[in-house]
C-alpha positions in Angstrom: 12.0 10.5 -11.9 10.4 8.1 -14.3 7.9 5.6 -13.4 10.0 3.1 -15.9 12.7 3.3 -13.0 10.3 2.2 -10.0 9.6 -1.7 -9.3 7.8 -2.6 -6.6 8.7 -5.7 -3.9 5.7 -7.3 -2.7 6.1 -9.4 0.6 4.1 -12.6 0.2 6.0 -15.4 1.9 5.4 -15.7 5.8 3.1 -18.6 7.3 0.4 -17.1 9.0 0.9 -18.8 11.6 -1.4 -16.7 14.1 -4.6 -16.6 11.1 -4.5 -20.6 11.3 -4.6 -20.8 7.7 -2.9 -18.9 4.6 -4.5 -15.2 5.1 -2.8 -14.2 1.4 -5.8 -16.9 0.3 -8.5 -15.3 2.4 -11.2 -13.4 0.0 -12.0 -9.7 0.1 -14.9 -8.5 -2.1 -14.6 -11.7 -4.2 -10.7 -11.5 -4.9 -8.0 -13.4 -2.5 -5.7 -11.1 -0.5 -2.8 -11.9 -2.6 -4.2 -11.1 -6.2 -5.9 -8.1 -4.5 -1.9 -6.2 -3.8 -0.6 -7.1 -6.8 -2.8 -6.1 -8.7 -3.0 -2.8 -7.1 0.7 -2.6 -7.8 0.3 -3.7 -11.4 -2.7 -1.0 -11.7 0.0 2.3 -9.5 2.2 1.2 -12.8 4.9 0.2 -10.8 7.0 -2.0 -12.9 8.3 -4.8 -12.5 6.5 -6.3 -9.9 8.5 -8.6 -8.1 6.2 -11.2 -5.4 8.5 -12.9 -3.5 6.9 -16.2 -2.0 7.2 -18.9 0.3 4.6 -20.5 2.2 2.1 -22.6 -0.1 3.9 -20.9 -2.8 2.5 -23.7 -5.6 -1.1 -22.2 -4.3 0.0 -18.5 -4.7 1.3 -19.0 -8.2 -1.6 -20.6 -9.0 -3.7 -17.7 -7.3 -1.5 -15.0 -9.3 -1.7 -16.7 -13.2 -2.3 -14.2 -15.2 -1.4 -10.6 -13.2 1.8 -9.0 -14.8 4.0 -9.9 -11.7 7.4 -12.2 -11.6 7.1 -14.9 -9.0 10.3 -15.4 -6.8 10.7 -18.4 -4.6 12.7 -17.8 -1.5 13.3 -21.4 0.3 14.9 -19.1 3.5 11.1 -18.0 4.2 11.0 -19.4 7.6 14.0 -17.2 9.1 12.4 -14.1 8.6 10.6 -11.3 6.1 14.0 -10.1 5.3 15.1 -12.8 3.6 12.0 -12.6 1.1 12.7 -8.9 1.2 16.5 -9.6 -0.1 15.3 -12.2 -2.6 13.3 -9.3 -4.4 15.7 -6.8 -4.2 18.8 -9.0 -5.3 16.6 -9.6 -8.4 15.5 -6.4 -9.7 16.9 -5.2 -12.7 20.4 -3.0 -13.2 18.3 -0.1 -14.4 15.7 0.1 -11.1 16.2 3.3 -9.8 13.6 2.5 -6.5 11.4 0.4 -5.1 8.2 0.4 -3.1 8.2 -2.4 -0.5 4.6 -3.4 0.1 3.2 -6.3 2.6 0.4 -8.6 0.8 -1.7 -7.9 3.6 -2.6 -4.7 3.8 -6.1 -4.5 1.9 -6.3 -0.6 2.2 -3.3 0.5 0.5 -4.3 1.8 -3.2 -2.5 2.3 -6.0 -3.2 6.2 -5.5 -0.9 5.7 -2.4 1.2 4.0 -4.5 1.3 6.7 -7.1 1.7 9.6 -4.6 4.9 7.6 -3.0 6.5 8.0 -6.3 5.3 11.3 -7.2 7.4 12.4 -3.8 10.3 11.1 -4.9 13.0 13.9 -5.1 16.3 11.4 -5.0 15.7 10.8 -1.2 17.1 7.5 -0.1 13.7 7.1 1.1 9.7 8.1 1.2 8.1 6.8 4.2 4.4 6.4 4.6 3.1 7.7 8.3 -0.3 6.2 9.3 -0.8 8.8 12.0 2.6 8.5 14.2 3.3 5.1 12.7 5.8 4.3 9.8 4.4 1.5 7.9 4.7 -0.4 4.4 4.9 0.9 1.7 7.8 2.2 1.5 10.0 3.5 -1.4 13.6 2.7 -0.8 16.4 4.0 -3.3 18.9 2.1 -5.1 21.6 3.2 -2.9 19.7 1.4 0.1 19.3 -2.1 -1.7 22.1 -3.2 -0.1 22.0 -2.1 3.3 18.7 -4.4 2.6 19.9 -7.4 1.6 22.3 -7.4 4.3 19.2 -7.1 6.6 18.8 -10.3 8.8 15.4 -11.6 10.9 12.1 -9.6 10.7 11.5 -6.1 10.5 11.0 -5.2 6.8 13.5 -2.4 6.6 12.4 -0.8 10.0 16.7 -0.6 10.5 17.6 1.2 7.5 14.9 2.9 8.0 15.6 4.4 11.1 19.4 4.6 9.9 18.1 7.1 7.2 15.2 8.7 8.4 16.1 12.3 9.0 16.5 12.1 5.0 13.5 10.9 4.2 10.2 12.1 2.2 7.0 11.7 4.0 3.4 10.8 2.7 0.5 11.0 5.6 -2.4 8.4 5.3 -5.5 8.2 7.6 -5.1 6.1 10.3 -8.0 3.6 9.2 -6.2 2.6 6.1 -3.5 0.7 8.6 -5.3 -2.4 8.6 -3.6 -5.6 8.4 -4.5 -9.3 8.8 -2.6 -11.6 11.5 -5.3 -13.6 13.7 -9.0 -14.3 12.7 -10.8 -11.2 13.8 -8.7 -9.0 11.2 -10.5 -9.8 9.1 -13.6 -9.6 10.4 -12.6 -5.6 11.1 -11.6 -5.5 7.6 -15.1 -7.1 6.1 -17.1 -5.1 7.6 -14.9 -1.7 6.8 -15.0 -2.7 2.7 -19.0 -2.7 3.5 -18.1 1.2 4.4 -15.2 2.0 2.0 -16.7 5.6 0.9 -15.0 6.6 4.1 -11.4 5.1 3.7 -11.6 6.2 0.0 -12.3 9.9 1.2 -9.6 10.2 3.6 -6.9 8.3 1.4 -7.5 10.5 -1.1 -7.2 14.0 0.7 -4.4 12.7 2.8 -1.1 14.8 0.9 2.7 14.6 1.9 3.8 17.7 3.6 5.5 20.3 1.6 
């Protein structure tokens, strides 16, 4: 498939209620959460790169001027991630053959995950990334599953259709260390002092492979 044909959806909307104050904002080696993933989309070549926001969203456009990304408001941010994750969709172009849904905070995902998600892609409705025995963002979804996901409802980011199509899909293994995600205050304290140790994320991200 051609990387013209795969956008990318990144999640960027929710409170963060449990940090106590907008994690997306938060700084990691110098750079805020939120410029940090989409960037790394921009840098996969995933294109467009739709960020759909809600939460502070006058901050996060502010914090994303510049990066080669299309800013979607979605005023329903409150009910749940899959109304930010039907706001994206619903707006990607006619000729979008896939995307990879991402959350904003997950620090550890690379574009060379990104990359490798897309170099899997066979025409499966999906490929799935497996942190260990946990299915995680991101995700590539076909175009025949966008609508399945705008019909989603409450939170979940996919985890239905995903488990509607999963004995279809393709699967890309990552180390387990590179699930890291920021809710409450210690996060990202984990995830500080792991970036002061990336050689060893870097080196298992990059022999993880799909299976054949």
């Amino acid at each position: 498939m051609s990387w013209a044909e795969v956008g990318c959806v990144l999640l960027a909307a929710g409170t963060s209620s449990r940090m106590g104050k907008n994690k997306l904002l938060l700084e990691i080696d110098g750079e805020t959460v939120l410029r940090r993933a989409v960037r790394t989309a921009a840098a996969a070549g995933l294109d467009p790169v739709l960020v759909a926001l809600g939460h502070e969203s006058d901050r996060a456009r502010a914090e994303l001027e510049g990066l080669p990304c299309l800013n979607l408001i979605n005023p329903r941010y409150a009910e749940g991630m899959s109304t930010s994750l039907s706001t994206a969709i619903s707006a990607l172009p006619e000729g979008t053959a896939a995307a990879v849904v991402m959350l904003a905070d997950m620090p550890f995902v690379t574009a060379a995950m990104l990359r490798e998600l897309v170099s899997r892609w066979r025409g499966e409705p999906l490929v799935v990334s497996l942190f260990g025995d946990v299915v995680a963002p991101p995700i590539l979804y076909a175009r025949p599953l966008f609508p399945e996901l705008c019909a989603l409802d409450g939170d979940g980011c996919g985890k239905r259709v995903i488990k509607q199509h999963r004995a279809q899909a393709a699967e890309v293994r990552w180390p387990k260390s590179a699930l890291q995600d920021l809710d409450v205050p210690g996060d990202l304290e984990r995830v500080l002092k792991l970036c002061a140790q990336p050689s060893a994320i870097a080196h298992e991200t990059m022999r993880a492979r799909a299976p054949r």
